[in-house]
C-alpha positions in Angstrom: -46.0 -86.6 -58.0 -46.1 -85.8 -61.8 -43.7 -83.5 -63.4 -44.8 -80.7 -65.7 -43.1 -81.0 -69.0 -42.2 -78.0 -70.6 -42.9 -77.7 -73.9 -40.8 -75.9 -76.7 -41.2 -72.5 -77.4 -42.8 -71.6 -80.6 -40.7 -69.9 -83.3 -42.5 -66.4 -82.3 -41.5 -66.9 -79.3 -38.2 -68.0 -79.3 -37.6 -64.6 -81.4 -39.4 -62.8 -78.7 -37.0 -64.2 -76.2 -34.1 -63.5 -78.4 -35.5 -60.3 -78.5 -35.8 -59.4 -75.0 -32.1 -60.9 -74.1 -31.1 -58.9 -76.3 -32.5 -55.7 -74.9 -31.6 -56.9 -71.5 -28.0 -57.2 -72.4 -27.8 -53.9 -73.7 -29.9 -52.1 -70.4 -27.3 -54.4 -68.3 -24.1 -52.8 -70.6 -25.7 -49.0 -70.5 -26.1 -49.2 -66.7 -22.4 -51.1 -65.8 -21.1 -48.2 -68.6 -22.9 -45.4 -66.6 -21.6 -46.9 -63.0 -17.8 -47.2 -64.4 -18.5 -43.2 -65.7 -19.5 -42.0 -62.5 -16.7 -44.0 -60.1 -14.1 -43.0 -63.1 -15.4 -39.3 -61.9 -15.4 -40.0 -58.4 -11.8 -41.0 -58.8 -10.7 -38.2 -61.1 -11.7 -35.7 -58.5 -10.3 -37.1 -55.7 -6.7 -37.9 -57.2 -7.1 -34.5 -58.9 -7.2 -32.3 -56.0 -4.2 -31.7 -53.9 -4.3 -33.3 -51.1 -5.8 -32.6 -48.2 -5.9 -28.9 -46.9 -3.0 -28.2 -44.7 -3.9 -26.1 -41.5 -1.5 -23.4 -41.0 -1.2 -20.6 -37.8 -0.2 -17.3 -38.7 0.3 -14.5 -37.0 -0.2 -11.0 -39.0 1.6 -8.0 -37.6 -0.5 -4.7 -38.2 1.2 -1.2 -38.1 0.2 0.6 -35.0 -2.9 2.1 -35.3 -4.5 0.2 -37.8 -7.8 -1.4 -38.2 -9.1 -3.7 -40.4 -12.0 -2.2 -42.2 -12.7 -5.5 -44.4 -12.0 -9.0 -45.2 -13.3 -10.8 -48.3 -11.7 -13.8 -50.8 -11.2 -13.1 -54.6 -10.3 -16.4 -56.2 -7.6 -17.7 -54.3 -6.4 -14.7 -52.7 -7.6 -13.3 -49.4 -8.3 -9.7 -48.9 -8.0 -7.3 -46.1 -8.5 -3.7 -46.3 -7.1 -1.4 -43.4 -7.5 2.0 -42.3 -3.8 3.2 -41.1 -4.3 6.6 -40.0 -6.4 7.8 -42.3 -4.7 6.4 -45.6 -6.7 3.3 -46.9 -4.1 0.0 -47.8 -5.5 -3.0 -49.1 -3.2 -6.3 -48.8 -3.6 -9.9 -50.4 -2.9 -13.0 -49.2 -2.5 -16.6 -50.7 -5.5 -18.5 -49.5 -4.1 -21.7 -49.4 -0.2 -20.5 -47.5 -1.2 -17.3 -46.3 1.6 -15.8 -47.7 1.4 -11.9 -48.6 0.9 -11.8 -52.4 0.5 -8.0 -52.6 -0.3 -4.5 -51.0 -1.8 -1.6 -52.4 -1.9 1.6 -50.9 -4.3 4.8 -51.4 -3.4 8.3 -50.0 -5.2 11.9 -51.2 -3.1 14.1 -53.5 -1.6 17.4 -51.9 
C-alpha cells in the first residue's frame, strides 16, 4: 500500500489558511460570547424574581347586601368594585398578599 505524501502548502495558501483560522476563531469567540449573554440572562431573571409565588386562601367578608359589580388588576393591586345598597365602593387589594391596600367610597350629594 503506498502512502500519499502531502505536500507543503504554498505561501498563498498558507495565508489563506491563516486567514480562515483566523475568522474561525473569531465566529467561535462571537458565538461562545453570545451563549454566555443569553445563560447570564437566563440566570439574571431567575435569581431576580422573588421566589416562587406563594398560594395563599382568603376569605373576604362583604357587608350584607353587597354585590360585587367588578373585578380587574391595575399593576399589582387587585380591584373589586361593589354595589352596597345603592352607594358604589371600590376596594384594592395587594396582588401578591391579598391584603387590603385601600377603599374608596362614592355616595350622591343631598
Amino acid at each position: 500500500m503506498t502512502e500519499t505524501a502531502i505536500p507543503e502548502p504554498t505561501p498563498e495558501q498558507a495565508v489563506l489558511f491563516a486567514r480562515v483560522r483566523r475568522m474561525m476563531l473569531i465566529a467561535g469567540l462571537t458565538t461562545a460570547l453570545a451563549i454566555a449573554a443569553v445563560l447570564i440572562a437566563i440566570g439574571y431573571r431567575l435569581f431576580r424574581s422573588e421566589g416562587s409565588l406563594v398560594t395563599t386562601d382568603t376569605t373576604a367578608t362583604l357587608p350584607r347586601g353587597a354585590r360585587i359589580v367588578s373585578t380587574g388588576v391595575a399593576g399589582d393591586r387587585l380591584v373589586v368594585t361593589l354595589d352596597i345598597g345603592g352607594i358604589t365602593e371600590i376596594r384594592t387589594f395587594d396582588a401578591k398578599t391579598l391584603r387590603p391596600a385601600g377603599k374608596l367610597r362614592f355616595v350622591n350629594e343631598p
